[in-house]
N, C-alpha and C positions, 0 to 999 in steps of 0.2 A: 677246248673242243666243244663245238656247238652240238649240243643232245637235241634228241626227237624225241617228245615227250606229249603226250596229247591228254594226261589226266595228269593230277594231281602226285606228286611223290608219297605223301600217304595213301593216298587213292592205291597208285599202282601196287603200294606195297601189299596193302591188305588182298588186291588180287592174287596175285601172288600166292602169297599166305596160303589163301582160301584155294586156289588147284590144286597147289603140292599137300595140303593135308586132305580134299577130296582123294587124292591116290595114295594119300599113305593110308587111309582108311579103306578104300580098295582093296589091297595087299592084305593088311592084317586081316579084315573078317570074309572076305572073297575066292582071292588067291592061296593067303596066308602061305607065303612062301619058305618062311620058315619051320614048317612040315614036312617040306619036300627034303629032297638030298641035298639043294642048297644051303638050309638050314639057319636061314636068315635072310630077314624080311630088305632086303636089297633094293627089290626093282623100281620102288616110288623116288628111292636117292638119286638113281641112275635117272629118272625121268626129271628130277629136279635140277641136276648137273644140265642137261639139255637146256629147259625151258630156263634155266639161268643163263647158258650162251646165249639163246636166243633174247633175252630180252636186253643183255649187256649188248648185242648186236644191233638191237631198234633202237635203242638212246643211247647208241655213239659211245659208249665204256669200254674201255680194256679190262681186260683180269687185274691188270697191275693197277689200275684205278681204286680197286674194291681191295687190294690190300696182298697179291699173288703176286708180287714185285720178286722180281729173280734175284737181288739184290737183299741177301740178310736171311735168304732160304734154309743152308743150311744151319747157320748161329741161332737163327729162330725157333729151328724144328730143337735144336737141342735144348734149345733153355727150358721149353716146353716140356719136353721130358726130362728134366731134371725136375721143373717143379712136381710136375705129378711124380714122381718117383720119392722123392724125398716126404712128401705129403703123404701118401701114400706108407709108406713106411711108418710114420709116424702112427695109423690108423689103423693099419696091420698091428701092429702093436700094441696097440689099446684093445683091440679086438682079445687077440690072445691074452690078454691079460685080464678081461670081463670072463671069459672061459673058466683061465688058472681059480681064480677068485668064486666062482658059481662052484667049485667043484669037477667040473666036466672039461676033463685033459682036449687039448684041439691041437690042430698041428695045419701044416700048410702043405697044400697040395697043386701040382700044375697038371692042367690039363684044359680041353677047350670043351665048352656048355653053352647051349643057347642061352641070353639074359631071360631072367625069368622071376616074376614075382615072389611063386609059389614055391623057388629051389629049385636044384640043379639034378638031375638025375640020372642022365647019360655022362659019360665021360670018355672023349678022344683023346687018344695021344699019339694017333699017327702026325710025320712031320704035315702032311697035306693040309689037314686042320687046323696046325694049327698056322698054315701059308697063306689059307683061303679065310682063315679068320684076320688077320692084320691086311689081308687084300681088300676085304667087305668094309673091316672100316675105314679104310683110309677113303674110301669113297663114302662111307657115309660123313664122316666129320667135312670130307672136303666139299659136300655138297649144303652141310648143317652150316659151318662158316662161312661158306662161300656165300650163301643166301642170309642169313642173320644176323653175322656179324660184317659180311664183307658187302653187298649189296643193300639191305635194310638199313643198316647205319650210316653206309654216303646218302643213302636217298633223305631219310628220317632227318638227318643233321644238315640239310637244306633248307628247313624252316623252323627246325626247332634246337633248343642248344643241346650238345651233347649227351651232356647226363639225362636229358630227358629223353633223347632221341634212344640212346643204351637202354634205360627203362623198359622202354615200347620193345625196342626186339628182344627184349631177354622177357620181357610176358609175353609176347607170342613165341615165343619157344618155348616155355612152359607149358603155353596150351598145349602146345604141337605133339606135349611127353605124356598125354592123358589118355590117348588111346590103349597104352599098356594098363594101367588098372582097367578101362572099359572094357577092354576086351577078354581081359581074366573073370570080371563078370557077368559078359554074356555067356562065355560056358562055362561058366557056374563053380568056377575055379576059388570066385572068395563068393561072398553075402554084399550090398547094397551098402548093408554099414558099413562091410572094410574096407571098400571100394570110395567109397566119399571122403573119408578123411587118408586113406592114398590118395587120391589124383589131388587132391589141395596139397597134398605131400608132396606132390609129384612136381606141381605146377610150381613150388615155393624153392622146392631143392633145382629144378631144371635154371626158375628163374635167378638163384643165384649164380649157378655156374656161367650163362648168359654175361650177367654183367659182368662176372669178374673175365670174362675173354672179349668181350667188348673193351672193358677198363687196357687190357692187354693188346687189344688192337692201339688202342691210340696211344699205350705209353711207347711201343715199337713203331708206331709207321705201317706196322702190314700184318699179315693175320698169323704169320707161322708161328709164334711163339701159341699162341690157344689154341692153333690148328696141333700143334704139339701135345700138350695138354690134353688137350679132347681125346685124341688119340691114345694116350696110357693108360685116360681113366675106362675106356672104351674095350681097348683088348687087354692090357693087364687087369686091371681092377675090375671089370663087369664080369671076363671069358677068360683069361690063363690062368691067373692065380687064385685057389679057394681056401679057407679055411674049415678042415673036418674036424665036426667034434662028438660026441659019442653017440649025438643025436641026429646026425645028417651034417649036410654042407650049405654054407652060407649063409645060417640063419641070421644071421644080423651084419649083410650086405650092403644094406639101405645104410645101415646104421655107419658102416662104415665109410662108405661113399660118401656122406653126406659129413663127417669127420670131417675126411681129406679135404672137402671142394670149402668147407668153414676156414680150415687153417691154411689153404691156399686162399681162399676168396680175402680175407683179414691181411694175407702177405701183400699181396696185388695191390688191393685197395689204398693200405699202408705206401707203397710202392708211388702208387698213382699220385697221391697229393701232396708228396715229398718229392714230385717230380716238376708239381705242379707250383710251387712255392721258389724253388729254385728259378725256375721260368720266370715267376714274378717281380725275381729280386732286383 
């Protein structure tokens, strides 16, 4: 199919880029929708979901081109949740077990919380919560892959090979996760110092997960198996499930998160180039 394309496929991408974090930065220090009764910052996803139709609509792409193939939907979405599930558990587990070992008994707790740097401090457990929390992010993952891994990586992997092209979207998707420590330090939530070596935290841990669902896009053919993934680590791991321990909840989130997405991203990878040598034989 002949595309309409009138810049550059990096060109485009980085515009791109450059609108949808102009309005996720909108949202977070403007609107800050996640204030409201919504209670998460949504509306820049929903606008991103759009200006992704619209631009798969000017250069001639289907959904199924960028990796939405109706074909391996549901096989995808489960594998995905079993990696993060199984992952996930593993890190759950270390967790409690740093706890047992410090002294200070912790135990596991469900309920839905906005992500949040500083800790968790509301807690729902009406069913609604926790419907509108797996509803918020299936739109937001479907808007983060659809755009990063499903649209920036056909475009990216037009002029340049792969693994390079993976590279590039999983550091701007890093960028794209910096706004959360920025904006914990514009109201004054941490200091300047813990704020700087978070968002290179931010940017290092985002940038792996990137690659390893990118790495996941191409060992599948289509995005669901990370669209999967994204999704567990997102409402399980970020919003339903916490660890409490005598000191508050979730103090070592990050630590855990970044566990899971090490021994998933090390399985994937693993995955990848054992898939990739087979092909060669």
């Amino acid at each position: 199919m002949e595309r309409n394309i009138k810049c550059k496929p990096n060109n485009l991408c980085m515009i791109i880029f450059m609108l949808c974090l102009s309005v996720r930065f909108v949202e977070y220090f403007l609107i800050e929708t996640d204030k409201t009764a919504i209670g998460e910052n949504v509306l820049h996803k929903v606008v991103g979901i759009i200006l992704l139709a619209l631009v798969l609509k000017k250069i001639n792409l289907t959904w199924g081109e960028i990796g939405f193939q109706r074909d391996g939907f549901v096989s995808g979405i489960l594998k995905g949740l079993l990696l993060g599930s199984v992952c996930f558990a593993v890190s759950f587990g270390l967790e409690l077990a740093i706890f047992i070992l410090q002294g200070n008994p912790a135990h596991l707790e469900v309920y839905i919380s906005s992500f949040s740097l500083t800790g968790s401090q509301i807690k729902n457990t009406d069913f609604v919560f926790f419907l509108l929390c797996v509803l918020f992010n299936i739109i937001n993952v479907w808007m983060e892959e659809g755009v990063f891994r499903g649209l920036f990586l056909k475009m990216l992997s037009e002029t340049k090979p792969f693994m390079q092209a993976n590279f590039i979207a999983a550091f701007l998707f890093g960028i794209w996760h910096i706004v959360m420590p920025v904006r914990s330090y514009v109201n004054g939530e941490m200091s300047f110092a813990a704020m700087l070596p978070m968002g290179i935290g931010y940017i290092i841990l985002a940038g792996i997960m990137g690659i390893k669902w990118g790495l996941l896009t191409r060992i599948t053919g289509n995005i669901w198996a990370g669209l999967g993934d994204h999704l567990f680590n997102n409402t399980v791991a970020a919003n339903m499930l916490h660890v409490v321990s005598l000191k508050g909840a979730d103090e070592l989130q990050i630590v855990r998160i970044m566990a899971a997405q090490i021994i998933s991203f090390a399985f994937v990878l693993i995955r990848y180039y054992h898939k990739n040598r087979k092909k060669n034989r």
